[in-house]
Each structure stands twice: as C-alpha cells, then as structure tokens.
C-alpha positions as CSV (number, residue, x, y, z in Angstrom):
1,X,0.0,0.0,0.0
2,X,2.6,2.1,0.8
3,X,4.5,1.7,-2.6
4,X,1.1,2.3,-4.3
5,X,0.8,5.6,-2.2
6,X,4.1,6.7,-3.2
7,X,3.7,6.4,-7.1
8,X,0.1,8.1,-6.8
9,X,1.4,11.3,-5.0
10,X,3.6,12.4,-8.3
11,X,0.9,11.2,-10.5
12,X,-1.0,13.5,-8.7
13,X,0.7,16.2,-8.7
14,X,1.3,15.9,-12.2
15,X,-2.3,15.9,-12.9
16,X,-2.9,19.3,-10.4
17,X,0.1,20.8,-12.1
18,X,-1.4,20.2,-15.9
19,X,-4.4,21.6,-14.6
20,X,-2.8,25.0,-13.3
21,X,-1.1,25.5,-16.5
22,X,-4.4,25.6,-18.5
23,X,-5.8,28.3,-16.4
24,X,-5.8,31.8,-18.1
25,X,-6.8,35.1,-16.4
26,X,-7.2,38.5,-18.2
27,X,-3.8,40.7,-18.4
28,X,-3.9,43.6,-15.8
29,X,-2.6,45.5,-19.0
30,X,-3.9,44.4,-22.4
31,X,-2.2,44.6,-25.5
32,X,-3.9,46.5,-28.5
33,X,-3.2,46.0,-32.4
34,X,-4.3,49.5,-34.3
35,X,-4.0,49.2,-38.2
36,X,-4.6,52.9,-39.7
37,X,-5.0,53.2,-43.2
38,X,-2.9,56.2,-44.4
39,X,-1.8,57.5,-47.0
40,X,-1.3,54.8,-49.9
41,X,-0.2,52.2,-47.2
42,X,-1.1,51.7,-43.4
43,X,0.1,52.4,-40.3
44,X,0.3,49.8,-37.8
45,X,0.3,50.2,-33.9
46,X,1.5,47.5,-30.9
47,X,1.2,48.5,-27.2
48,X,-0.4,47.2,-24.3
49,X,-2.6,49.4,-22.1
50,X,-2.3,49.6,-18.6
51,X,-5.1,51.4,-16.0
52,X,-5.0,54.4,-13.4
53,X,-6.5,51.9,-11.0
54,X,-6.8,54.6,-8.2
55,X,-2.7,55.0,-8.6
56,X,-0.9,58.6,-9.4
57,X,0.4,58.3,-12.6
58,X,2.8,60.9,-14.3
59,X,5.1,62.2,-11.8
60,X,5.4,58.7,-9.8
61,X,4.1,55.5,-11.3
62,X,5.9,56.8,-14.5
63,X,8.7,59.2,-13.1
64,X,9.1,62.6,-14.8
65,X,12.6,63.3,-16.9
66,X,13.3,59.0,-17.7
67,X,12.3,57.2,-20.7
68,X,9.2,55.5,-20.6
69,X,8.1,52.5,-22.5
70,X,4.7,54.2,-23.1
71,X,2.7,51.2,-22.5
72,X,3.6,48.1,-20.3
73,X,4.7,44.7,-21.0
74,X,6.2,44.2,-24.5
75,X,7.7,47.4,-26.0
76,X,5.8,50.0,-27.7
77,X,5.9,49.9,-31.6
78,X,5.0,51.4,-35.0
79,X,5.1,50.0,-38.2
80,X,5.0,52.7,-41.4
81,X,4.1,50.7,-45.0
82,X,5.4,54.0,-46.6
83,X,8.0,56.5,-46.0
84,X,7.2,59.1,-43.0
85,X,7.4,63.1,-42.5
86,X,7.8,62.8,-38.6
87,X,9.5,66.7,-37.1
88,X,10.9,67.2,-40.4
89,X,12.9,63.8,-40.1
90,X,12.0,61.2,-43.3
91,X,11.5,57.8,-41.7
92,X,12.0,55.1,-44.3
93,X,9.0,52.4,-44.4
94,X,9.4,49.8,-41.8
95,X,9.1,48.8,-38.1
96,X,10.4,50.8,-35.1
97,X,10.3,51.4,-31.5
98,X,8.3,54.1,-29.7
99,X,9.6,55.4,-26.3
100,X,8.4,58.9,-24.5
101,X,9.9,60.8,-22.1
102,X,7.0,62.5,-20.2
103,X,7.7,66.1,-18.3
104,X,5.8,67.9,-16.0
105,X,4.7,70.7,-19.1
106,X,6.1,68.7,-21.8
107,X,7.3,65.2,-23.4
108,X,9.6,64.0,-25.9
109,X,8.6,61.2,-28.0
110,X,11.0,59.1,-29.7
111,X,10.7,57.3,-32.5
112,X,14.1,54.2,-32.3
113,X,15.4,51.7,-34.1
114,X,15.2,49.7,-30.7
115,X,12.4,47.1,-30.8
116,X,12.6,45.6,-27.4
117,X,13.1,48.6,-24.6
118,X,10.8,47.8,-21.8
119,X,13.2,49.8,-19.4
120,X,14.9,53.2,-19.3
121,X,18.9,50.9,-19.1
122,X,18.1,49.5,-22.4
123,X,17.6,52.8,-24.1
124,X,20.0,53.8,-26.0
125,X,20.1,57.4,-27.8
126,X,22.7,56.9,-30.5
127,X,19.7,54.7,-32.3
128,X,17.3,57.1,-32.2
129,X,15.7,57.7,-35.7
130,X,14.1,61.0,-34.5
131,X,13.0,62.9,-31.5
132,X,10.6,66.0,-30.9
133,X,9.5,67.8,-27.8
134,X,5.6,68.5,-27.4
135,X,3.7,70.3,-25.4
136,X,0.9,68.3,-23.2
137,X,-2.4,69.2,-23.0
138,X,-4.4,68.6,-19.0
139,X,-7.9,66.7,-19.9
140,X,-11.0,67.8,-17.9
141,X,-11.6,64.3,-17.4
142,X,-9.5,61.2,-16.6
143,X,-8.9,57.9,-19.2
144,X,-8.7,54.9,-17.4
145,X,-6.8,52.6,-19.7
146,X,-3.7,54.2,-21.5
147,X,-4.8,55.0,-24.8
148,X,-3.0,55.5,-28.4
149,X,-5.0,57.0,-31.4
150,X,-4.6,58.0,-35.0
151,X,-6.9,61.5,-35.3
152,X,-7.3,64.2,-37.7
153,X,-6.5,61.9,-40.6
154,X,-6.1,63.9,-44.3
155,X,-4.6,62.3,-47.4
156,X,-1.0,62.9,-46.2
157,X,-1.1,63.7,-42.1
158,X,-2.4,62.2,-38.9
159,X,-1.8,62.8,-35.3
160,X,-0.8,59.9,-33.2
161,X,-2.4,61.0,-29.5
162,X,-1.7,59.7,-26.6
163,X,-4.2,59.6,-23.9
164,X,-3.6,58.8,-20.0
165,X,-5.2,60.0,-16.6
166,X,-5.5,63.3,-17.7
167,X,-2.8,64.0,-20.0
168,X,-2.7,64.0,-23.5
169,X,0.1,64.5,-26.4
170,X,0.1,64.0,-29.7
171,X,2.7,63.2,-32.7
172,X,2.6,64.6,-36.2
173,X,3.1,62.4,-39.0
174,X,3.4,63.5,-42.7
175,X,3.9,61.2,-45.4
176,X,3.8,62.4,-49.0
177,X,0.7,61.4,-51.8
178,X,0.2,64.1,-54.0
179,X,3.7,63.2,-56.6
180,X,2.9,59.5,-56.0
181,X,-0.7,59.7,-57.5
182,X,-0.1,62.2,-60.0
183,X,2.6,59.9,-61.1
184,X,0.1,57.0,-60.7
185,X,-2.6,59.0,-63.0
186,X,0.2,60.3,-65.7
187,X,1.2,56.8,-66.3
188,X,-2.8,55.4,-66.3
189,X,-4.1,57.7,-69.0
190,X,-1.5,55.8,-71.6
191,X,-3.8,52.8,-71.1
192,X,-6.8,51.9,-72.9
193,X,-8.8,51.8,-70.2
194,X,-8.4,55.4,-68.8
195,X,-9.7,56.3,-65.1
196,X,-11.1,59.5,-66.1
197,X,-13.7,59.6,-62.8
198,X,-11.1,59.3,-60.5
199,X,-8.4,61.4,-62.0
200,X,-10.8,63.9,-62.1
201,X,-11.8,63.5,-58.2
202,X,-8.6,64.1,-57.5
203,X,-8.0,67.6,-59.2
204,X,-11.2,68.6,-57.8
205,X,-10.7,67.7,-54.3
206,X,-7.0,68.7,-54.3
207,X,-6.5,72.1,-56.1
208,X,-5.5,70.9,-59.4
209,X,-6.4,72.0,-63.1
210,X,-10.2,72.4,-63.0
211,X,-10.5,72.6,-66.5
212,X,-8.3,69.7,-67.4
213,X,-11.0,67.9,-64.8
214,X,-14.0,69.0,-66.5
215,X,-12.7,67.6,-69.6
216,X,-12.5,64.2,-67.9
217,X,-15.4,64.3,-66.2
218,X,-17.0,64.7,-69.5
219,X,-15.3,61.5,-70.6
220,X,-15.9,59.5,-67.8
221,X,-19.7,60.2,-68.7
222,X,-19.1,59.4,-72.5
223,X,-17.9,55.8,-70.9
224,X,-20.7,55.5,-67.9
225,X,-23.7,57.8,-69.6
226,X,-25.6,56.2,-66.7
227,X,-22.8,57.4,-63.7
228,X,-25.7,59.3,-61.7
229,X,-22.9,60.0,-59.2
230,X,-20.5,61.2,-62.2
231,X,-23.3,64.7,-62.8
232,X,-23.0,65.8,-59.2
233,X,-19.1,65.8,-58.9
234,X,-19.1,67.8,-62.3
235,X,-21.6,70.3,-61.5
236,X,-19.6,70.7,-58.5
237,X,-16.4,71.3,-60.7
238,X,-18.3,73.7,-63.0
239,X,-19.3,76.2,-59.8
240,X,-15.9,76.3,-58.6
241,X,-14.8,77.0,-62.1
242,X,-17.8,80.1,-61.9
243,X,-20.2,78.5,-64.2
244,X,-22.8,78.7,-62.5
245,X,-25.6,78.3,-65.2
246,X,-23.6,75.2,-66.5
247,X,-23.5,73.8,-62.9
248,X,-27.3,74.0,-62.4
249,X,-28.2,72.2,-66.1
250,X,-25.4,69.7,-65.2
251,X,-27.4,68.8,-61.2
252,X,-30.4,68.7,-63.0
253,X,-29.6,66.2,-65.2
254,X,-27.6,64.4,-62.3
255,X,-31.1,64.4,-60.2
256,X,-32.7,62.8,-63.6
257,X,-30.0,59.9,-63.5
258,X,-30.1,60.0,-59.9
259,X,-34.0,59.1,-59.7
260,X,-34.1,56.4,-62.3
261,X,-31.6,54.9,-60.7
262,X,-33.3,55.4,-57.3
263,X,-30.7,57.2,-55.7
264,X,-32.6,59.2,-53.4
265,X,-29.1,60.7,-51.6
266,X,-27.6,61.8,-54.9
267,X,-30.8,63.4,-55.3
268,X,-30.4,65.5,-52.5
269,X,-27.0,66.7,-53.4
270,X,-27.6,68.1,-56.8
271,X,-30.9,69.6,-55.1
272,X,-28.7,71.2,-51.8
273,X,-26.0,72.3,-54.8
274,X,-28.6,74.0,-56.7
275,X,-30.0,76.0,-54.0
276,X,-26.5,77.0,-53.2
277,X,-25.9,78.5,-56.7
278,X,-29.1,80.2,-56.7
C-alpha cells in the first residue's frame, strides 16, 4: 500500500500541475493592435494598455525626466508601409520602437530603431531615428486605460495622440501622396482603359487643373452615360470653375439619372448644390 501511495502522490501532482497551467486570467494591462489606413499604405500600432487603478500616474508610477516604455509589458511599436514626415525627419517604411519621455509641461517622443526597450537601461540614444519635444495638453476628465490614437486623418497627415489619466500629447506624422498619384494618374491615361472619374476626383478635391477635370469628367460620362454620381461631382467642378448656369443644367440632369436609378441621396445633393448657386 505504501508503494502504491508513493507512485500516486507524483501522478498527482502531475495531474494538479497540468491543470494549473491551463488556467488563463485576463492581463492587468492588455495589448492592443491598431491598423490605420494612411496615405497609400497603413500604419500599424502594438502596445499594451495599462489602468490608473486609483494610482498617481505621471510624476510617480511613471517618473518625470526618464524614458518610458509608453505602454507596459512588451515594448511599444509602430510599423510605417510607406516612407514618413515625422518633425521634419523622413523615416524610411518599416518597423520601429516608440519610447516617451514625459515632463511635467512637456514630453519628448521618440521614434528608435530599438524594438525591445521595456526599461529606461536599455535605451539607448545613438539609435534614435528621431525625437521632438511637445507640449501636453491637461484633460478635464480622466482615461482609465492608456490610450494611443490615430486622429485628424487627411490624405498625407495624422496625429498619433496619446491619452492617460489626464494628459494627452500627440505626434505629427506627414507622409507624401500628392507626386505619387499624380505619377500613378500620368502613367494610367497611356492605357486603354483610362480612369477619367477618378483622376478627375482628385483635381477637384485637391486644387488641381479644374478645367483639365472637366474635360475628364466629360469623358468619364461618354464611358458610364448612366454614372448618376458622375453629374453631381461635375456640377460641383463647373461652380468652382464660376459657371454657375452650367452647374445647375449639369445637377439637373444628375437628379434625372439619380432618380431612375433610385438614388434618393444623390438626389439631394444636386438639389442642396442647386439651391447653393441660386
């Protein structure tokens, strides 16, 4: 009995200990994967997101004047798909490190070539790719969980905010579009099938020729006579261009395409872009 005792006890505890490995609890800080569209490419965002839990936070749980991981567990990182703008500094595309060093009026964020700093002796400077100095901003309220967001997204900027207790600083990034796609639309019109709607969308919305996009607009309706949607973005070229007259015939005919093809919101445009001209 005694030898069968002795070779249950380890069997046992085998059995307890498999058990205890399979048990899984929350994390006191969890990580968070943002993917931002921007630009032509993305922008993607690792970093774990720990909680005030009653606890002063800048100034003592994360000291003033010493490089913080800004996050907890795993370091902090970004990953560009395209090249960056970031404080004047072109960042090529690619993964890096992103490490703060919070003041009482100000930080500095850095952007490293360090992947894996989770404390302020593994920093080191010399692998910085760049640094700026911003100013904070107090909330009027406090954010639990640290908290990193892209905001005030155009076709080439963002702000990357971060958001803790009641603090809040944000990082301009830059990255540049405007050669790319007119590149992209110079080397389109030599094909056969030409993207005359959307080369035009873009000199509309982005300060370009007007006239050269009126003359595609016209030829993206010679290719989709039926293009409801294609009416209301030239009438909207023709009244910036100051043809006002030309703008209205153009809705109304964009409110007859619109209707037959039950389009009751393009409707409403040409009818709100009328009223404006009048």
């Amino acid at each position: 009995m005694k030898k069968l005792i002795a070779l249950l006890i380890p069997i046992s505890l085998l059995f307890f200990n498999a058990v205890a490995q399979q048990i899984k609890t929350p994390p006191p800080s969890p990580p968070q994967y943002v993917k931002q569209d921007f630009g032509l490419s993305s922008i993607e965002l690792s970093y774990s997101r720990p909680g005030v839990k009653g606890r002063t936070i800048f100034g003592d749980l994360v000291p003033f004047g010493k490089v913080w991981r800004t996050g907890a567990n795993s370091a902090t990182t970004l990953t560009f798909g395209d090249d960056v703008t970031i404080g004047g500094t072109k960042i090529a595309a690619g993964k890096y490190g992103l490490l703060t060093i919070p003041g009482e009026k100000e930080w500095t964020i850095i952007v490293t070539k360090q992947l894996d700093v989770t404390n302020p002796a593994a920093y080191k400077q010399d692998q910085d790719v760049v640094r700026i100095t911003t100013q904070i901003q107090t909330l009027p309220f406090s954010i639990e969980n640290f908290t990193i967001v892209f905001d005030n997204i155009t076709n080439s900027s963002c702000n990357l905010i971060l958001f803790w207790d009641k603090t809040a600083v944000a990082l301009p990034i830059q990255t540049d579009v405007d050669s790319r796609i007119m590149k992209q639309i110079d080397e389109t019109m030599n094909n056969d099938n030409k993207p005359y709607f959307n080369a035009a969308m873009y000199y509309l919305d982005n300060g370009k020729d007007l006239n050269k996009a009126l003359g595609w607009f016209n030829k993206a309706i010679d290719q989709q006579p039926d293009g409801f949607f294609i009416y209301y973005q030239k009438a909207r070229c023709l009244a910036k261009l100051g043809k006002k007259d030309d703008a209205i015939a153009t809705a109304k005919k964009g409110i007859e395409s619109a209707k037959m093809a039950k389009n009751d919101d393009y409707v409403a445009l040409n009818e709100k872009l009328i009223a404006s001209l009048k």
